[in-house]
N, C-alpha and C positions, 0 to 999 in steps of 0.2 A: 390810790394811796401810795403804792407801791414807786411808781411814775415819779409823785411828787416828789419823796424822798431822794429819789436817786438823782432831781435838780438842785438838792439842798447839799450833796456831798462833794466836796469840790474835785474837781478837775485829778489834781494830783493825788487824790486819797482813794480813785479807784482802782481796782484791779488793770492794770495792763502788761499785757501780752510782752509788748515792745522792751518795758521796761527788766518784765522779765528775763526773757532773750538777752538783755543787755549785761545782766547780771553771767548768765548763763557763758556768755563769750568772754569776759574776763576771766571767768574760773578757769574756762580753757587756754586763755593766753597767759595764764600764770604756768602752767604746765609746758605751755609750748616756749615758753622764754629759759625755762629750768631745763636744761635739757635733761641735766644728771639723773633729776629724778623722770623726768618723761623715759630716760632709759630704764632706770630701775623697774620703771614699771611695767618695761616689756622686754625685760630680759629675765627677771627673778623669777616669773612662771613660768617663761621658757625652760631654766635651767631648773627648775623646781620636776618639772614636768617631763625631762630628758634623762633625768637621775630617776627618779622612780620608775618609768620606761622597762630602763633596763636593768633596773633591781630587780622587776616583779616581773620579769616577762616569761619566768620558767620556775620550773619544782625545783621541790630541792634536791644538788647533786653534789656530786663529789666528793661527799662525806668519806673524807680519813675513817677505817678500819683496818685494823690489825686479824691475821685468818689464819690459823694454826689445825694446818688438815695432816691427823695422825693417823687415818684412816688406812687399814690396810685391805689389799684384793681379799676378797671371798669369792670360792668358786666361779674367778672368771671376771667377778662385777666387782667395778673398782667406784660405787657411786657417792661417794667421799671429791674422788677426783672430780667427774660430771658435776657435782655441785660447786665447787671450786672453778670452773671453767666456764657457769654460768654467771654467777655472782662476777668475776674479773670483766665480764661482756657489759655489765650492767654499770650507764654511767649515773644512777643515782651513789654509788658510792666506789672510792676509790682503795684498792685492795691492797695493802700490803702483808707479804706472809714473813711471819715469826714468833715468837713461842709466845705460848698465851697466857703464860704467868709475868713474865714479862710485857708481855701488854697491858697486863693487869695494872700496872705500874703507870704505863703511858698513859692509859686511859685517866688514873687518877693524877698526875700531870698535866693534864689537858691536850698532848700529843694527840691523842685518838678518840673518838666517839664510843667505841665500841670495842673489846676485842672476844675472838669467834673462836670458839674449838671443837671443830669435828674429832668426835670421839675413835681411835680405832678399831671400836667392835662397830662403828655407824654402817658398814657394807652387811655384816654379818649379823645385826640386826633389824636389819631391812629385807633380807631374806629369808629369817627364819621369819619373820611376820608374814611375807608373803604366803609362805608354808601353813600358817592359819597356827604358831604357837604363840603362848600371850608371852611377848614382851615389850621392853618399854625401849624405843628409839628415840634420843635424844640429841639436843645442839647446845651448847655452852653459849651465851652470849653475857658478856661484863661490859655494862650498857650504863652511858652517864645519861640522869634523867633531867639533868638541867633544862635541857632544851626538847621538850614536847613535838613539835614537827620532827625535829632531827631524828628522834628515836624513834618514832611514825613510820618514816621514812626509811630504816634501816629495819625494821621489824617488816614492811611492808613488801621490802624488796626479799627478805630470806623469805618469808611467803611465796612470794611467784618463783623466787628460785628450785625451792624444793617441787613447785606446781611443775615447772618448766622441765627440770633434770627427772621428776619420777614418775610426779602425776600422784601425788601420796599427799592426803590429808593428814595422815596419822601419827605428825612426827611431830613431839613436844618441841616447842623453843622454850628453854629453861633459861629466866634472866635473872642474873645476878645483877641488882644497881650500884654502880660505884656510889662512894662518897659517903662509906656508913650504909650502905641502903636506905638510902634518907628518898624519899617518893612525895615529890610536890605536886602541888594543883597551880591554878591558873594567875592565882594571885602569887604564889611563893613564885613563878618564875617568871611573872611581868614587869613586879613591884622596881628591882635590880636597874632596867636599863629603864623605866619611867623615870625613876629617881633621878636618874644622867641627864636623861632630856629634860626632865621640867628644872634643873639646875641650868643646865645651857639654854634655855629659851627665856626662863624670867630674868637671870643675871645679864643677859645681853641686852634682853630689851629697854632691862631698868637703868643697868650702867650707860649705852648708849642715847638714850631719852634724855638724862642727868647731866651726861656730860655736854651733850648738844645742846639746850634748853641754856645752861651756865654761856655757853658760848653766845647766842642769841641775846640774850639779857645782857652782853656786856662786859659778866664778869668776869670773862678771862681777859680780856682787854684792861680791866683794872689791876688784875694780878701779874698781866704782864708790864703793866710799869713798878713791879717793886723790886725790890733786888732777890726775891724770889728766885730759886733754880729750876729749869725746867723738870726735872726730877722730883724736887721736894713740893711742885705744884702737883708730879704725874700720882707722890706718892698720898698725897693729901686727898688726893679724889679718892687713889686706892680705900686706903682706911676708912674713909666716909663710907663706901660702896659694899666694903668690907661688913661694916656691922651686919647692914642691911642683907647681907646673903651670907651670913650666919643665924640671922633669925630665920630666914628661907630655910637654910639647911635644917635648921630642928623642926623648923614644922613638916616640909617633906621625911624625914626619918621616921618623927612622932605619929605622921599620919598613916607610912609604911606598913611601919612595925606595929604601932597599938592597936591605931584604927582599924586597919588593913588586917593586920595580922600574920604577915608578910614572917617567912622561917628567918633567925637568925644564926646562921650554924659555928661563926667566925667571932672573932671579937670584936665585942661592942668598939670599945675607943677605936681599935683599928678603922672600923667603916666611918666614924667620926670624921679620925684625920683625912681618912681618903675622901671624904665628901668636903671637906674644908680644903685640900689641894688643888680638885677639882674646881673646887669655885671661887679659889683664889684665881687660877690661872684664866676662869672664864671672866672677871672681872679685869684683869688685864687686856683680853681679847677685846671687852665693849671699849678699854678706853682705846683702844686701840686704834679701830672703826668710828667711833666718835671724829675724831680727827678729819676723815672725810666724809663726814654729815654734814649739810651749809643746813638744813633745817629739821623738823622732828618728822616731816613724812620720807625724809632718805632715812634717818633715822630708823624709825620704825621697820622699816623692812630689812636692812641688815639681820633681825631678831630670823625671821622665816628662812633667810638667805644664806643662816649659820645654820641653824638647827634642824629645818624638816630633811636639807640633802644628807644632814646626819645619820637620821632615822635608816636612810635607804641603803646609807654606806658604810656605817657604824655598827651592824649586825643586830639592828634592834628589829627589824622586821622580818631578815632573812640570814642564815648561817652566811658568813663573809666567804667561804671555800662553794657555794652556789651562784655568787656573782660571775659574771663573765671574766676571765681571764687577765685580758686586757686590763678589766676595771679594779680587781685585788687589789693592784699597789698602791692605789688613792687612799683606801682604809687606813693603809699605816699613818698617814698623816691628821686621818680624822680625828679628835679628841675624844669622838666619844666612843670609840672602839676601845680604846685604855679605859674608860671611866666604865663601861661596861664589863671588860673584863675586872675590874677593882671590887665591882660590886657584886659580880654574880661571883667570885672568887670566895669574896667573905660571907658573906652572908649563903650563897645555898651547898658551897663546897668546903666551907670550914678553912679555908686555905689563909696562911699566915702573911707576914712578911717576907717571909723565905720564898714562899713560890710566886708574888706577886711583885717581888721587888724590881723585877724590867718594866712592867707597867706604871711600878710608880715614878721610878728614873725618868722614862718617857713624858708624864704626866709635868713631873718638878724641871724638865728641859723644857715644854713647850712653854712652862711659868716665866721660866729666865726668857725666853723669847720672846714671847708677846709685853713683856713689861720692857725689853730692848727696844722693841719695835715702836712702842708706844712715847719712847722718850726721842728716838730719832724723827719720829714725823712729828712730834711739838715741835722741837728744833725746826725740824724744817717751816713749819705755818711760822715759828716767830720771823724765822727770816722772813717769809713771805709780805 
């Protein structure tokens, strides 16, 4: 029965191989004639996979702290100094010594992670304890808690310090938190630099898809015969693009704060405007990159080719003072290193316009520049 059927089906309507195969070599010769995206697509993991590398390849170190050793000799043992002399060896963090009220200050500036005060009876209560009378041996630390690993890692290392210099369990680390003593969890201090990225990744992907896709269809081709300016065409996408990532922007905030439940310790409109500058300027970036899209899969990947090197470079996975040396001064250019410091500023350090105002200069220059950028390479494709 089976047999007979399969002589009633013609020729062309069965499965073949061939034809598959066929299908199979032109997908690949579409790739191999596009070189652009044939590059993109083995260069973007590459460089994806090069930056994370060497973001993640080490602990975290070099943590800025401030170390105020008042510690004076007792009979002979000066173990204020051996603890000082441990800790400056130790390249999880980087030691600078001066007064600890005054770092007080740094630290809530965001100068320092930490700052330390060995107390001056710390020699002379380490000995009478040894002596077997009860007192209480103490360490000062005014510790910002923003950042979970950092302070891990700085609590972590006066642990083996004092392990290292005495061999003594017994010595309180007394933390004072900056910032209020305000104490988050995992959500209050994720929510900050998620909010950046998922701003930089959907506004890229949507403004560059939008802009490319119009080009595709035509329409810039019809806009270019009107007497239309390249400008009032760059700014017309703007404002389109614009809505669309301010409705972005309140569902990310909405979801933050209400859903999430995410601390807000700063002012509300403040984190407003800086989430709307942010994603003004990311909106300029897509049209930007649109320009050299010829289709929606170069398209597409531009989104991954902004955003995840961000992650690695932008201090959203690692303290930026733990990257390698070399690699520090790429950050300053990254946007989302501003946009993370905007939001973790407001929202878990209360911090105003006063102390965030280099951040948002930085933020409102790279706006004027990528909407620069984006009117000279129209220009240039009209020439083209």
């Amino acid at each position: 029965m089976s047999k007979k059927n399969n002589e009633i089906i013609p020729k062309n309507l069965r499965f073949s191989f061939r034809r598959t195969m066929a299908i199979a070599s032109r997908t690949m010769n579409q790739f191999r004639r596009d070189r652009r995206t044939l590059g993109l697509l083995f260069v973007v993991p590459v460089i994806i996979m090069l930056i994370f590398g060497l973001a993640l390849s080490g602990e975290v170190k070099n943590v800025p702290i401030l170390l105020d050793n008042q510690d004076v000799e007792f009979l002979s043992f000066h173990l204020g100094l051996n603890l000082s002399e441990t800790l400056e060896a130790d390249d999880r963090v980087d030691i600078t010594v001066g007064d600890y009220y005054e770092g007080i200050n740094s630290v809530e500036q965001g100068d320092y992670y930490a700052a330390v005060l060995i107390p001056d009876n710390f020699s002379e209560s380490i000995v009478r304890m040894f002596l077997g009378e009860d007192v209480t041996v103490e360490l000062f630390i005014y510790i910002d808690a923003t950042k979970p690993t950092v302070r891990a890692s700085i609590l972590g290392t006066f642990h083996d310090a004092l392990d290292d210099a005495m061999g003594e369990k017994g010595i309180n680390i007394n933390q004072i938190l900056a910032h209020d003593g305000a104490e988050f969890d995992g959500i209050d201090v994720g929510i900050p630099a998620v909010i950046a990225f998922v701003l930089i990744f959907l506004l890229v992907i949507v403004g560059v898809i939008t802009v490319t896709r119009e080009k595709i269809q035509g329409t810039q081709d019809r806009l270019y015969a009107t007497p239309l300016r390249s400008s009032e065409r760059l700014l017309g996408y703007v404002i389109g693009l614009l809505l669309i990532a301010l409705i972005m922007i309140a569902i990310v905030l909405i979801f933050g704060v209400f859903v999430f439940g995410a601390k807000v310790q700063g002012n509300v409109f403040l984190l407003i405007f800086a989430a709307t500058l942010f994603g003004i300027t990311h909106v300029f970036m897509a049209v930007f990159l649109a320009n050299f899209a010829q289709n929606e899969l170069q398209a597409i990947q531009f989104a991954p080719l902004t955003a995840i090197p961000s992650m690695a470079l932008g201090g959203m996975l690692v303290p930026i003072v733990s990257l390698p040396v070399w690699l520090q001064p790429v950050t300053y250019v990254v946007p989302l290193t501003y946009g993370i410091n905007l939001f973790e500023g407001i929202m878990l350090k209360g911090w105003g316009f006063a102390e965030l105002w280099v951040d948002f200069v930085v933020v409102a220059g790279m706006c004027v520049l990528f909407f620069v950028l984006a009117v000279l390479t129209v220009r240039n494709r009209m020439r083209d």
